[in-house]
DOMI-473275 format. One line per 8 residues: their letters; for each residue x, y, z of N, C-alpha, C. Coordinates in Angstrom, 1 decimal. Atoms other than C-alpha are relative to their C-alpha. Layout:
BEGIN
A	X Y Z X Y Z X Y Z | ...
This chain:
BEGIN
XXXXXXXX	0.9 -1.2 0.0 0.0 0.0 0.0 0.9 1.2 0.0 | -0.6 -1.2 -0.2 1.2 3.4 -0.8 -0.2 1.4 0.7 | -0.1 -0.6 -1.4 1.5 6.2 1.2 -1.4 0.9 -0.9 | 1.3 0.2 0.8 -1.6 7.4 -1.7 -1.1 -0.1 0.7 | 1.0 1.0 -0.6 -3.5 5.1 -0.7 -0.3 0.2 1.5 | 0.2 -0.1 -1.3 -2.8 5.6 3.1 -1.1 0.8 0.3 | 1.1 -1.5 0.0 -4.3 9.2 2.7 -1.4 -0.2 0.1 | 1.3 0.7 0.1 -7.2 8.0 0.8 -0.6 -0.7 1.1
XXXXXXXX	0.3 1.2 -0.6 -8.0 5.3 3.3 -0.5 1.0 1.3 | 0.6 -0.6 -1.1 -8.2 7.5 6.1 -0.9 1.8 -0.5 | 0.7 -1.2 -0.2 -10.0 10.6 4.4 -1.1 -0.5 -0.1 | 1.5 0.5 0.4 -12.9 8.4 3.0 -0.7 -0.9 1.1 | 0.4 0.5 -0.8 -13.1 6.6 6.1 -0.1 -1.7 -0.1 | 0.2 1.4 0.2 -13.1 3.1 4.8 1.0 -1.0 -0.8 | -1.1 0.5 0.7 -10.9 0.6 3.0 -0.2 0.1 -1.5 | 0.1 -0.5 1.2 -10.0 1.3 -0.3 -0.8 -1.2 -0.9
XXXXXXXX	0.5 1.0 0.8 -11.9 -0.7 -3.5 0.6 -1.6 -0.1 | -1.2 1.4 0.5 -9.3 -3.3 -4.1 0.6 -0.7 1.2 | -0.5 0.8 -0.6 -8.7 -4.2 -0.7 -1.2 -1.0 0.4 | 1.0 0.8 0.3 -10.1 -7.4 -0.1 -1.0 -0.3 1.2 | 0.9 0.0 -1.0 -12.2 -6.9 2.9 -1.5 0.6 -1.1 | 1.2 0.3 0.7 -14.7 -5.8 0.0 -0.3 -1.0 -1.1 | 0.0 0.7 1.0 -14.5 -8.3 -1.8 -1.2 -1.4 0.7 | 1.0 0.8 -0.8 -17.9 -10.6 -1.6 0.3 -1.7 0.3
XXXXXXXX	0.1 1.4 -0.4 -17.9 -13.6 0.4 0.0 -1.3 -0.5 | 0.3 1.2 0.5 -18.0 -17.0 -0.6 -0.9 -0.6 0.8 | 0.8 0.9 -1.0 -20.6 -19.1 0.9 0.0 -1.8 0.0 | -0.5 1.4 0.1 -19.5 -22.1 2.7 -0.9 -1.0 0.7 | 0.7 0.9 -0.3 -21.0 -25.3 3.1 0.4 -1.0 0.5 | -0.5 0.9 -1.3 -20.9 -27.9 5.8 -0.6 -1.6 -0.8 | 0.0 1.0 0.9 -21.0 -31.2 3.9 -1.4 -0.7 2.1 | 0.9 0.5 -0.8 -24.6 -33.0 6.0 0.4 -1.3 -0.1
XXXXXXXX	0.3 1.8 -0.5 -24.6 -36.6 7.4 -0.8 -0.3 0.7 | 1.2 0.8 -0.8 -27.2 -38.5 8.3 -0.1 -1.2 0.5 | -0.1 1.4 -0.9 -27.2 -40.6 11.4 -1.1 -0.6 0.2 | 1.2 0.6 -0.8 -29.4 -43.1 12.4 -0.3 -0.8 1.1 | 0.5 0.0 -1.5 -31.5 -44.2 15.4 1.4 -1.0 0.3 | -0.7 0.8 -0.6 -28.6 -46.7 15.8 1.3 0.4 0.2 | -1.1 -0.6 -0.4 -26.0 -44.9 15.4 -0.2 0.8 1.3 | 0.3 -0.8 -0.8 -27.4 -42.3 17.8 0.3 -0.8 1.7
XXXXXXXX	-0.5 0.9 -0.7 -27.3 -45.3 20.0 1.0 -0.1 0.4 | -1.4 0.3 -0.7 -23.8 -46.1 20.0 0.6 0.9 0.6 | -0.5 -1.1 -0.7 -22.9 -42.7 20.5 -0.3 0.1 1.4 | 0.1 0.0 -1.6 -24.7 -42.5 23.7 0.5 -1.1 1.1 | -0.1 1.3 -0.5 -23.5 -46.1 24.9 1.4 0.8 0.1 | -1.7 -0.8 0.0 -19.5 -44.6 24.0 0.0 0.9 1.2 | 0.0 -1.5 -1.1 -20.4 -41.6 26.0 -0.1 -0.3 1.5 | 0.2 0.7 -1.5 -21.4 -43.6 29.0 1.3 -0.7 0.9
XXXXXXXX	-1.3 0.7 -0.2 -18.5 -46.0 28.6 1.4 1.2 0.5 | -1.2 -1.4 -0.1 -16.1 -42.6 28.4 -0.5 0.4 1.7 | 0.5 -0.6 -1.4 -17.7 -41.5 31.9 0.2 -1.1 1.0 | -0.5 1.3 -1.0 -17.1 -44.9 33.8 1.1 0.1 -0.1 | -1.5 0.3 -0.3 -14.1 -45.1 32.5 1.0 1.1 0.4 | -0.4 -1.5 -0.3 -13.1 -41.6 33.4 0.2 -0.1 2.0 | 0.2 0.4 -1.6 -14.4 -42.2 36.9 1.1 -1.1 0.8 | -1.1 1.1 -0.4 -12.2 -45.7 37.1 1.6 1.0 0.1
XXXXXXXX	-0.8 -0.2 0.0 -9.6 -43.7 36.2 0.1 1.0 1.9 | -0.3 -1.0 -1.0 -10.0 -40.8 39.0 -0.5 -1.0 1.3 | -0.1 0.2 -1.4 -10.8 -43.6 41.8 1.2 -0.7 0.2 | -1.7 1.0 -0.2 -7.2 -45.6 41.1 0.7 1.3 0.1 | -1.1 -0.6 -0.4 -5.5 -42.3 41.3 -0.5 0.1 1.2 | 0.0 -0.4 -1.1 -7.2 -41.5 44.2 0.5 -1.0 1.4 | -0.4 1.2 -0.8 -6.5 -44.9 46.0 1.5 -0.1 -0.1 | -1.7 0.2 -0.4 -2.5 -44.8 45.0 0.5 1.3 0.2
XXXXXXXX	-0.1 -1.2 -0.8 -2.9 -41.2 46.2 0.1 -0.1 1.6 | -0.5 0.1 -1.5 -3.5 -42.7 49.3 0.9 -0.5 0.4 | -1.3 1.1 -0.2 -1.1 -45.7 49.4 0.9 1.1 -0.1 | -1.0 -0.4 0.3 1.1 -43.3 48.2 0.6 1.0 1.2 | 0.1 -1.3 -1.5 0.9 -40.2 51.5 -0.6 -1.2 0.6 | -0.2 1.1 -1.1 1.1 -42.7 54.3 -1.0 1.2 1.0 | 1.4 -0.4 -0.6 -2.0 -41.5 57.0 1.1 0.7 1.1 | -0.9 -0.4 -1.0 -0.7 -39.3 59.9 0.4 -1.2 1.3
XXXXXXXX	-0.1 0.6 -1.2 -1.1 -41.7 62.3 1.2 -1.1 -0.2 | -1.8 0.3 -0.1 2.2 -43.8 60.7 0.8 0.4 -0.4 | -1.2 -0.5 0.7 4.1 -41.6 59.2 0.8 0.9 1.0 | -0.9 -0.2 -1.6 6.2 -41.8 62.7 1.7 0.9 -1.4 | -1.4 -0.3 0.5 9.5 -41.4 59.9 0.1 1.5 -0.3 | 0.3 -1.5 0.1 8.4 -38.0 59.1 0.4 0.9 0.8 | 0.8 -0.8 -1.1 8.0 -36.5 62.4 1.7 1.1 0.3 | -1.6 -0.7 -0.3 12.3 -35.9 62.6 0.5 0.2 -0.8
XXXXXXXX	-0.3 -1.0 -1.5 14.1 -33.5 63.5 -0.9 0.5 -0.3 | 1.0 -0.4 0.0 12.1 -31.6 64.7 0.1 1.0 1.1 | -0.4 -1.0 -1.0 12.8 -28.4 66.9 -1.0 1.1 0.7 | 1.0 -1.0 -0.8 11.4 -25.9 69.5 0.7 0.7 0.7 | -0.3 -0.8 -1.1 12.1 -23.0 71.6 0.0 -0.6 1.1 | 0.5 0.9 -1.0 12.6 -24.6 74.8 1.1 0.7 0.9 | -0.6 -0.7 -0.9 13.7 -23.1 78.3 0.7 -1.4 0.9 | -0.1 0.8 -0.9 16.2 -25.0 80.2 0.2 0.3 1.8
XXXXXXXX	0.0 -0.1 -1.3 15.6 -25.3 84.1 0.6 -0.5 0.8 | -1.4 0.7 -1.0 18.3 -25.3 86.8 0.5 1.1 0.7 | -0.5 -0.6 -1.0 19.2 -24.0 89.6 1.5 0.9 -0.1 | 0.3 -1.2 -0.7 20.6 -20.7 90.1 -1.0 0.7 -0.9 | 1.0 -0.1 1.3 18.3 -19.9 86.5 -0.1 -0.7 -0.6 | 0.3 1.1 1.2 17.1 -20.8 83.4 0.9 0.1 -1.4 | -0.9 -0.3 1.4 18.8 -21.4 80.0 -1.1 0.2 -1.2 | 0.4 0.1 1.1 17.4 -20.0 77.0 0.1 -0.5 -1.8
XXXXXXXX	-0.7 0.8 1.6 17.9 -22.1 73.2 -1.1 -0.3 -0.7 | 0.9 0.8 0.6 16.4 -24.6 71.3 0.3 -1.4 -0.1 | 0.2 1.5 -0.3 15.7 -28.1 71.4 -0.3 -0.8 -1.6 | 0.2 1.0 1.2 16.1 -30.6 68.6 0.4 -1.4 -0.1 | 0.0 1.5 -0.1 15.1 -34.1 68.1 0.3 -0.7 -1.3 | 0.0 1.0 1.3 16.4 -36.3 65.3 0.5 -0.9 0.0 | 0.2 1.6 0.2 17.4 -39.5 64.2 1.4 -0.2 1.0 | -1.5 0.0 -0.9 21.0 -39.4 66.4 -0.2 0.5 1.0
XXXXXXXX	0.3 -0.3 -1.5 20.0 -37.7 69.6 -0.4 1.1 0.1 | 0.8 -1.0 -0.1 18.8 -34.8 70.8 1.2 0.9 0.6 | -0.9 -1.2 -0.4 20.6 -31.1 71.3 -0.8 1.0 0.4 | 0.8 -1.5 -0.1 19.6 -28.2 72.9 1.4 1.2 -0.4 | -1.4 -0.6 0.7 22.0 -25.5 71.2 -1.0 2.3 0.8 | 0.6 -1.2 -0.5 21.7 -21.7 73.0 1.4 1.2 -0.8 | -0.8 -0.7 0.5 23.6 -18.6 71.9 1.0 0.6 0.4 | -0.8 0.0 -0.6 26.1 -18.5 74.3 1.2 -0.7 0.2
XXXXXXXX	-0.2 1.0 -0.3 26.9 -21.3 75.3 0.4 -1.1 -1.0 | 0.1 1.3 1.3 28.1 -24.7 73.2 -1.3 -0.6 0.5 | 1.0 1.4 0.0 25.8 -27.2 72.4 -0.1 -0.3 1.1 | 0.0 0.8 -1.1 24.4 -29.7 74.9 -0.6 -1.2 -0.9 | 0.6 0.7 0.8 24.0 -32.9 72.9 0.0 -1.3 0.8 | 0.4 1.3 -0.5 22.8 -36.5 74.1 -0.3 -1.0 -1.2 | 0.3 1.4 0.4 23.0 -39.8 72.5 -1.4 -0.6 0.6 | 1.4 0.9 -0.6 19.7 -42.0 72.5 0.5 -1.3 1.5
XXXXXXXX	-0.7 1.1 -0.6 22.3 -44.6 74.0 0.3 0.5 1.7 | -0.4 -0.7 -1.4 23.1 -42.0 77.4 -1.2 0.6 0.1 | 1.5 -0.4 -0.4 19.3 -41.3 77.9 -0.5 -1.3 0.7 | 0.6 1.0 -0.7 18.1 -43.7 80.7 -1.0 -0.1 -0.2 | 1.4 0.3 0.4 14.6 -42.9 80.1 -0.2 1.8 0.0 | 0.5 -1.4 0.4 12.3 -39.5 78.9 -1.2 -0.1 0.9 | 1.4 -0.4 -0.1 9.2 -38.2 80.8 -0.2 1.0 -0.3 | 0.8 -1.3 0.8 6.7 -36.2 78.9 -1.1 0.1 0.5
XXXXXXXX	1.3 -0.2 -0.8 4.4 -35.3 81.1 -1.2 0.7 -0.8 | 0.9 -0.1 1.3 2.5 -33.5 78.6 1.1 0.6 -0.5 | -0.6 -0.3 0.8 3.5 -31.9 75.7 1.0 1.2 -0.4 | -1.0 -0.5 -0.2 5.3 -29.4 76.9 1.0 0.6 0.8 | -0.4 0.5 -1.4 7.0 -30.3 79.7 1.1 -1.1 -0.1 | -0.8 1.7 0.2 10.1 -32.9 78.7 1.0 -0.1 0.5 | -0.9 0.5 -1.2 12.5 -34.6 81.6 0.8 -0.9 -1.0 | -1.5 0.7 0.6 16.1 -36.1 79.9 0.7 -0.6 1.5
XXXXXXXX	-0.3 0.4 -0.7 17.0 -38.1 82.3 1.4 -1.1 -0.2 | -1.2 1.0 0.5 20.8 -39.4 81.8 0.6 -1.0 1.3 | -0.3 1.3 -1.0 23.1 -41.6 83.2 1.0 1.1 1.2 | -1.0 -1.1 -0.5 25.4 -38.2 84.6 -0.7 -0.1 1.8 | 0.8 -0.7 -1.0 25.0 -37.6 88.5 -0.2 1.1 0.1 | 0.7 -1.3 -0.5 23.3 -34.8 89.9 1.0 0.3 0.6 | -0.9 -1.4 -0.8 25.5 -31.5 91.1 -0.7 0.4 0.6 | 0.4 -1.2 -0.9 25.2 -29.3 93.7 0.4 1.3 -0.9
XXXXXXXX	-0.1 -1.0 1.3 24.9 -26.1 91.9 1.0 1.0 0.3 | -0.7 -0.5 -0.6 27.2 -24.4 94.5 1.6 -0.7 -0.1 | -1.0 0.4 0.3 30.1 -26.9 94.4 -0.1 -0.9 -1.0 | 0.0 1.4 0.7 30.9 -29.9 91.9 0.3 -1.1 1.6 | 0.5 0.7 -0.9 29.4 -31.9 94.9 -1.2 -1.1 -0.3 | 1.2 0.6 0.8 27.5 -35.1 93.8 -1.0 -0.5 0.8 | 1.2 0.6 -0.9 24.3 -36.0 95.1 -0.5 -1.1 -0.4 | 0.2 1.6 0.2 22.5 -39.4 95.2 -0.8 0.6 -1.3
XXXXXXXX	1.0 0.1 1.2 20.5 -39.8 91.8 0.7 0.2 -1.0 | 0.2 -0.1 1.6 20.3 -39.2 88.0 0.0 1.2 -0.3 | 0.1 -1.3 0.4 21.1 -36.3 86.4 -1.6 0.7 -0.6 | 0.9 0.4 0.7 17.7 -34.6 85.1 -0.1 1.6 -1.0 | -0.1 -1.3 1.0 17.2 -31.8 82.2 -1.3 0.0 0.2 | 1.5 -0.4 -0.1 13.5 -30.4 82.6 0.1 0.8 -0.9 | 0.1 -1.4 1.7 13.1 -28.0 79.1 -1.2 -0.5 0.3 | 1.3 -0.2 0.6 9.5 -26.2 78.9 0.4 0.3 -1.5
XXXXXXXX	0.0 -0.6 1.2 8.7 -25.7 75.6 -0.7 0.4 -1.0 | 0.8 -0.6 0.6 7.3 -23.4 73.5 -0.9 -0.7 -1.0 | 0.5 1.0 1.0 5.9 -25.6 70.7 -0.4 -1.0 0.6 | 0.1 1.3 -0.4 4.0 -28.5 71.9 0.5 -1.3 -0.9 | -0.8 1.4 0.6 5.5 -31.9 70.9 -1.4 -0.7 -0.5 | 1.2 1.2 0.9 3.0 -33.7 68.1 0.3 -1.3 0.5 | 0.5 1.1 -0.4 2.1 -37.2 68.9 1.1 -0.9 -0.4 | -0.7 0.7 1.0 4.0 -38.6 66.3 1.7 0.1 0.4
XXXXXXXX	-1.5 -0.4 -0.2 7.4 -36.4 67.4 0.2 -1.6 1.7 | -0.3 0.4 -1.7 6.9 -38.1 71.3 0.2 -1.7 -0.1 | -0.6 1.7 0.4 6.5 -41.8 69.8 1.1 0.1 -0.6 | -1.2 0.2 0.5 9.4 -41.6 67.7 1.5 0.1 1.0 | -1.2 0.1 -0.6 11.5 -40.2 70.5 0.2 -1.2 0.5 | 0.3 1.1 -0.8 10.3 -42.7 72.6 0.4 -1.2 -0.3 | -0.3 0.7 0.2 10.8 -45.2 70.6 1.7 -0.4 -0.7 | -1.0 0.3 0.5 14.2 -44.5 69.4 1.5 -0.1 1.6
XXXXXXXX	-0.9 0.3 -0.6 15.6 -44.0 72.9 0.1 -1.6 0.7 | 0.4 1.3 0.2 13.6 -47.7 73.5 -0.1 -0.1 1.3 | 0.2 0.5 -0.9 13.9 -47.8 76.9 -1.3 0.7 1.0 | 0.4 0.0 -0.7 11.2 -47.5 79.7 -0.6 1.8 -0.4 | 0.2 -1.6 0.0 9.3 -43.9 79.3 -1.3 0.8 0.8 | 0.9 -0.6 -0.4 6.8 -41.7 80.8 -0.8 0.7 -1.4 | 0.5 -1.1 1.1 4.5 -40.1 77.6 -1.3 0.3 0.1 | 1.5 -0.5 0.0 1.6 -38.2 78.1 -0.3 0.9 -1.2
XXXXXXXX	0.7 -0.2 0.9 1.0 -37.4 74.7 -0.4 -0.7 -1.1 | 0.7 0.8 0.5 -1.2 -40.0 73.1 -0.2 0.0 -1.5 | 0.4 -0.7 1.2 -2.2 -40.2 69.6 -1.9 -0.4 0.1 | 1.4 0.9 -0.3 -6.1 -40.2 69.8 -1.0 -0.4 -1.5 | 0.4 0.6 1.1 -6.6 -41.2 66.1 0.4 -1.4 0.1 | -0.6 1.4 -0.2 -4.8 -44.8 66.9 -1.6 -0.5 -0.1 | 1.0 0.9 0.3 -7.1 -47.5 65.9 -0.1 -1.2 1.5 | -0.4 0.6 -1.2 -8.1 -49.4 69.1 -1.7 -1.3 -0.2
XXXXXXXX	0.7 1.2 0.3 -10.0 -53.1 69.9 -1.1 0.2 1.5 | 0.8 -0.4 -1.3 -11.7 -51.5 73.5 -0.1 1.3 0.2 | 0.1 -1.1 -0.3 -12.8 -48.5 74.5 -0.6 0.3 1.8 | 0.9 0.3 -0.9 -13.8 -47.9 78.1 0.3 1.7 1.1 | -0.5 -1.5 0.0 -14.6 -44.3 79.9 0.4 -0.7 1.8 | -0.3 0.1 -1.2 -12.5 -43.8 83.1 0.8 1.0 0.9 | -0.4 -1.1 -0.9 -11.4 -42.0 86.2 1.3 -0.3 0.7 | -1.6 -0.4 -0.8 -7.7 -41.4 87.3 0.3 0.6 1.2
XXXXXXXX	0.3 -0.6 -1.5 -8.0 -41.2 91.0 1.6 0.2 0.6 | -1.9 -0.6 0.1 -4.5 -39.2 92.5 -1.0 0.7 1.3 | 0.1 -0.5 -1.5 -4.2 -37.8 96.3 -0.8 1.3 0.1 | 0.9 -1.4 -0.2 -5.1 -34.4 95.0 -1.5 0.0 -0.7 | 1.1 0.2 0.6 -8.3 -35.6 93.0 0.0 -0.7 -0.8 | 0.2 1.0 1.1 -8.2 -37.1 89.5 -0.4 0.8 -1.4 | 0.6 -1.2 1.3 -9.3 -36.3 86.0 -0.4 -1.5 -0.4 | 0.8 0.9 0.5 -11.8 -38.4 83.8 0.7 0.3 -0.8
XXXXXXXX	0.1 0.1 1.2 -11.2 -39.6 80.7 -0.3 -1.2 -0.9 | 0.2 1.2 0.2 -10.9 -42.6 78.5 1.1 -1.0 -0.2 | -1.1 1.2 -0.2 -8.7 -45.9 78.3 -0.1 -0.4 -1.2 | 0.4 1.0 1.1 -8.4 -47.4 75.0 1.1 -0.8 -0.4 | -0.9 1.6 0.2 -6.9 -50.7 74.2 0.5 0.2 -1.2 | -0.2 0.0 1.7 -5.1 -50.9 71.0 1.2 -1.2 0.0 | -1.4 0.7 -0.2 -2.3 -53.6 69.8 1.0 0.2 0.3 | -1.4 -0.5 0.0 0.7 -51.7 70.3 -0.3 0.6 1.6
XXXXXXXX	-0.5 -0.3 -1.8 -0.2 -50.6 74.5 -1.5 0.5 -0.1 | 1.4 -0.5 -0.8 -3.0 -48.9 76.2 0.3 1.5 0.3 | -0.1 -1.3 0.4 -3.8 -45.3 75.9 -1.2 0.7 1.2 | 1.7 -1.0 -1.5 -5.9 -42.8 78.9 0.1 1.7 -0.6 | 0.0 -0.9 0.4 -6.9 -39.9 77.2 -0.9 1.2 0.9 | 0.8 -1.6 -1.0 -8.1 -36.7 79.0 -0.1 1.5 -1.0 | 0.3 -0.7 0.4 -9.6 -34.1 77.1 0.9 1.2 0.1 | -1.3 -1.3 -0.3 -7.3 -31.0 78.5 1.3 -0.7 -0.5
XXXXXXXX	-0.6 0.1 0.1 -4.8 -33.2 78.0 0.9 -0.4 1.2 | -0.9 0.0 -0.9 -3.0 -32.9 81.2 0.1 -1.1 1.2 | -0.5 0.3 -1.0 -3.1 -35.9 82.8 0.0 -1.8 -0.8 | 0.3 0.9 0.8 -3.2 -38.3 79.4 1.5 -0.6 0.3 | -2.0 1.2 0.2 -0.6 -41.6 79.1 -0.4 -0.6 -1.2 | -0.2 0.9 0.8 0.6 -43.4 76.6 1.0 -1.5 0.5 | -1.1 0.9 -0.3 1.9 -46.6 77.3 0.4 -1.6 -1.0 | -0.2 1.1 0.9 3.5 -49.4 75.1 0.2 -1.2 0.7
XXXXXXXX	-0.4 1.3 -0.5 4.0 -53.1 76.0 0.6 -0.4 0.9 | -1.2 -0.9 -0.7 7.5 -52.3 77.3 0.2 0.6 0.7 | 0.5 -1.0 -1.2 6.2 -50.1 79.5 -0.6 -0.4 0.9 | 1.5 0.1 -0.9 3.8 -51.7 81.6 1.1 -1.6 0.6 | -0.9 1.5 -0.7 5.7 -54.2 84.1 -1.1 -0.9 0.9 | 0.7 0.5 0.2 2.6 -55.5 85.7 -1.8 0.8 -0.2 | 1.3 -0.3 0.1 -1.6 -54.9 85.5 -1.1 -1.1 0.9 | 0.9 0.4 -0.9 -4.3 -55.8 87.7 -1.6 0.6 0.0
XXXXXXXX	1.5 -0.4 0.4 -7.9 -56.2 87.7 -0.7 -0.7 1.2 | 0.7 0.4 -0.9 -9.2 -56.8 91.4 -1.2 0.1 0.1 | 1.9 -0.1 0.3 -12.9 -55.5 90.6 -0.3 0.2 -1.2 | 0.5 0.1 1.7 -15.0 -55.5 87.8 0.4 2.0 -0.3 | -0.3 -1.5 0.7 -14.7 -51.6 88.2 1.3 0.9 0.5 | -0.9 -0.7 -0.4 -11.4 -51.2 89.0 1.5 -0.8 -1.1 | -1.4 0.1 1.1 -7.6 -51.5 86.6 0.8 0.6 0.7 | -0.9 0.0 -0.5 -4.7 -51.3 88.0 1.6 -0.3 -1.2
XXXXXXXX	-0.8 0.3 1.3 -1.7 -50.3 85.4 1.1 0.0 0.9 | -1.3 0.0 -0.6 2.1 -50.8 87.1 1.2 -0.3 -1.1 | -0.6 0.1 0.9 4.1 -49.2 84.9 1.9 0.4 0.7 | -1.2 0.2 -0.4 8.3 -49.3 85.2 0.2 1.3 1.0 | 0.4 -1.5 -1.1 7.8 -45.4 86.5 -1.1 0.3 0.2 | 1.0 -0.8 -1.2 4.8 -44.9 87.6 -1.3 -0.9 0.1 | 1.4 1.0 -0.5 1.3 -46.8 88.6 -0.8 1.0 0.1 | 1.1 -0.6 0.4 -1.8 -45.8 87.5 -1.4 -0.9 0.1
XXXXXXXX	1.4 0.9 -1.2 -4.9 -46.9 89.9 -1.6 1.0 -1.1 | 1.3 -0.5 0.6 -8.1 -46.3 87.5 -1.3 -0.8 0.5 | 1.5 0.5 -0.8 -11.6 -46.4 88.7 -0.9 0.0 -1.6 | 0.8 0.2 0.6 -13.7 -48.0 85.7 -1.4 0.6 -0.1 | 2.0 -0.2 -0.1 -17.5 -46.6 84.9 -0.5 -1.1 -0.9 | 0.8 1.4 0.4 -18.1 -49.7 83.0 0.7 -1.1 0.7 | -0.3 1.0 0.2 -17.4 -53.2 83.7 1.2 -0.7 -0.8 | -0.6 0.2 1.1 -14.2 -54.3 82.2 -0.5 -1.8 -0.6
XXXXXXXX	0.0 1.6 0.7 -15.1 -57.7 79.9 1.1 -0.7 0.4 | -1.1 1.0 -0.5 -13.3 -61.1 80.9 0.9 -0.4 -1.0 | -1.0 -0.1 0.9 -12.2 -61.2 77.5 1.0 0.9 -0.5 | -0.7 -0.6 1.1 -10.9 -58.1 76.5 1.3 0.2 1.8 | -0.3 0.7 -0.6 -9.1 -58.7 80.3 1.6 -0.9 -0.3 | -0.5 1.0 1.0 -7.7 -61.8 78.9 0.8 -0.1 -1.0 | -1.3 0.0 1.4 -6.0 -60.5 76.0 1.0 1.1 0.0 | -1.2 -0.7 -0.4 -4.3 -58.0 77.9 1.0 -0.6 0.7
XXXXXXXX	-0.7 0.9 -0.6 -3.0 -60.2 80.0 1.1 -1.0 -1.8 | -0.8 0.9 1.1 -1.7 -62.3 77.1 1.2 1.2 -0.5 | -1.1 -0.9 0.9 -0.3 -59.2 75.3 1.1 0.6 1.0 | -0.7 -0.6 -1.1 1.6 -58.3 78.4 1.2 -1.1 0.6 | -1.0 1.4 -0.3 2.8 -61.5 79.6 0.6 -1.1 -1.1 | 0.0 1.4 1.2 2.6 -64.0 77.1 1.1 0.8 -1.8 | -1.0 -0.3 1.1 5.2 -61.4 74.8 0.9 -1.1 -0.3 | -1.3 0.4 0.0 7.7 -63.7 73.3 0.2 -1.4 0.5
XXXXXXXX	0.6 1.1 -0.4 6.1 -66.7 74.3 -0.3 -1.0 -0.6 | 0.6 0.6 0.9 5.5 -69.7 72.3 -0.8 -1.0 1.0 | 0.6 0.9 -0.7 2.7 -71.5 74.4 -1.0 -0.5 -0.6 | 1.4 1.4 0.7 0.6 -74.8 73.0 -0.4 -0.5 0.4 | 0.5 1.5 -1.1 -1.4 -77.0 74.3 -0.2 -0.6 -0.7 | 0.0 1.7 0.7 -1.0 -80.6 73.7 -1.0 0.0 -0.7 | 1.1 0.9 0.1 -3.9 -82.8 72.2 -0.2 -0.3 1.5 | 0.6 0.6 -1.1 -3.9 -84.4 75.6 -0.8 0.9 1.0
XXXXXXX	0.4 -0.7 -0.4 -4.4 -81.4 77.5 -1.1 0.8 -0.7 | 1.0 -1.1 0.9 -6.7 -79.8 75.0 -1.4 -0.8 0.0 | 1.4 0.6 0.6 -9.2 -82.9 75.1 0.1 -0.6 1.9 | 0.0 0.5 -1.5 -8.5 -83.4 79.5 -1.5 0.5 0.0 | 1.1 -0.2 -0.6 -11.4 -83.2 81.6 0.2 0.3 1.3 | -0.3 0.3 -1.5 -11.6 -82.4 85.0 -1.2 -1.1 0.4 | 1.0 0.8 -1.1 -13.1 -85.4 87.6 -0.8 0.7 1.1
């Protein structure tokens, strides 16, 4: 286009003769096909099949969506390290840092001071009284805070801490330092085979809550929280059931006298006892004994 033409174009207001925006249309045509009732059929049958199979597809991803993200309640491997603000307490004050738990032991690291690091292997046992509240209890003796003067007992680290400790963090510790523990932070999604509601009678009062059985230990949950246990297998050195409404837990640190509001069953009973005692046990009974009688 010449610069002519430009002029033109914009004094007449429109596009010049020869460009081909006037130039008339062609009229196009859409070539018709004619289906019939049976085809119309199959199409809708296809359509159907395309929609099931659409759906199959979106419920296999969703199922190795699950397999695949492991449920909170095992995905214990996750939980570490796993750190918190945490004050430590000790006589003449306190130390301010942070606290971190992972797969090699636990440090509390402050900004003064070095490190303070512990092996799972020099941890005699942990109590977590609740969740943010955790006793390191090593094999070191106890100081006098005045002289290096040793006193009878177990050294003990008391850290509050800011961040409460998830469910998942407190089993993992628990279970990686393995021995004997105090844990009052339960998981109360755990899948359990009893449930029974109950009262935790203590000098100063008690607190209600509930008890629930599960394969891996016995769980007392209390709503606030503060006065819940977790206990595993390994934990529980004996148990006792003198009345229908009474349970008696004796665990390696502490004993826990519960007053039942139901009736505990003689079976479920029975298979605490087994899972307690009978760990590790191969016990059969003969034919002869299995077909005795008493006289």
């Amino acid at each position: 286009m010449t610069t002519a033409d430009r002029i033109g174009l914009v004094i007449s207001g429109g596009p010049p003769p020869w460009c081909p925006a006037n130039r008339p249309r062609e009229r196009q045509t859409v070539p018709y096909t004619r289906f019939s009732h049976r085809d119309n059929e199959t199409m809708q049958i296809s359509s159907i099949h395309s929609t099931y199979a659409r759906r199959r597809i979106f419920v296999l991803v969703l199922i190795l969506a699950t397999v695949a993200w492991p449920s909170r309640a095992l995905d214990a491997s996750a939980a570490i390290p796993w750190t918190s603000a945490a004050t430590l307490h000790h006589l003449p004050r306190s130390t301010h840092g942070s606290l971190t738990i992972s797969a090699d032991g636990v440090q509390f690291q402050t900004e003064k001071a070095p490190p303070i690091y512990w092996s799972f292997i020099d941890i005699r046992n942990v109590d977590l009284t609740n969740s943010q509240v955790l006793a390191i209890v090593t094999y070191q003796n106890q100081r006098w805070h005045l002289k290096h003067w040793h006193l009878p007992g177990d050294r003990r680290f008391v850290f509050h801490l800011t961040t409460a400790m998830p469910p998942e963090v407190a089993a993992k510790l628990v279970g990686l330092v393995g021995k004997p523990a105090i844990n009052g932070v339960p998981f109360p999604e755990a899948s359990t085979f009893a449930v029974l509601p109950a009262r935790h009678m203590t000098r100063t009062g008690g607190s209600n809550g509930t008890l629930r059985f599960r394969d891996a230990g016995i769980d007392y949950v209390v709503e606030n929280g503060k006065d819940s246990r977790t206990w595993r297998w390994t934990d529980i050195q004996t148990i006792a059931h003198p009345e229908p409404y009474r349970l008696r837990i004796g665990a390696y640190l502490e004993e826990f006298d519960l007053e039942l509001k139901k009736p505990l069953p003689d079976e479920i009973f029975d298979r605490l006892w087994d899972l307690i005692y009978g760990r590790g046990l191969n016990i059969t009974q003969f034919e002869g004994e299995r077909n005795a009688r008493i006289q």
